[in-house]
C-alpha positions, 0 to 999 in steps of 0.5 A, a space after each residue: 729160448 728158455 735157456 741161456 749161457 750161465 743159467 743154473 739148470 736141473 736135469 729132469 731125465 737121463 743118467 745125471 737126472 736131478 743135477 743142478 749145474 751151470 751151462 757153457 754153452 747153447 746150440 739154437 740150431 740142434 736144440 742142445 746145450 753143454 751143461 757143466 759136469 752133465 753128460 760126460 762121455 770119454 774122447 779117446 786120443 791116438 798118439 802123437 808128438 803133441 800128445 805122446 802117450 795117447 789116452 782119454 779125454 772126459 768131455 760133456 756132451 750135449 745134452 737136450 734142450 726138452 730135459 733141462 729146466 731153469 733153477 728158479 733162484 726165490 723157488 729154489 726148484 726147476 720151473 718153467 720158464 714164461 715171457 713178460 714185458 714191462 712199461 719201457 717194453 723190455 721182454 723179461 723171463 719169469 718164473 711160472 709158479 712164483 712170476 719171479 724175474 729171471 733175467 732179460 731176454 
């Protein structure tokens, strides 16, 4: 998986495309991730005793795997992401263009 919880992604397509931002959270099985502030649709809530006035909730949506990519801190872009291991055999995500580290896997 080349994305992970609290990564900073860029969106490449869509209606929010070019946004960086922070993702909560992500979904293996679907192929999917909520990313903060990115894909935002309106939940519409029927009144209740707990919510007495009824109204919209804004939420994030999930948002495809295939249509983010993780912001390089050293590039300062959206890059791919490649797989590396050092002496100890630990696995590590790099940077393609720059091979800079992004964290383990």
């Amino acid at each position: 998986m080349h994305v992970r919880r609290d990564d900073t992604v860029e969106v490449i397509t869509g209606d929010d495309k070019g946004v960086r931002a922070r993702v909560l959270s992500v979904d293996v099985g679907h192929g999917r991730a909520i990313v903060e502030g990115v894909n935002r649709v309106y939940k519409h809530l029927r009144r209740s005793r707990k919510n007495p006035q009824g109204g919209r909730l804004e939420i994030e949506a999930p948002v495809k795997l295939s249509n983010l990519l993780v912001v390089c801190p050293k590039c300062d872009k959206g890059v791919r992401v490649g797989k590396r291991r050092d002496e100890g055999g630990k696995k590590f995500r790099v940077c393609r263009k720059c091979g800079a580290d992004l964290g383990e896997l």
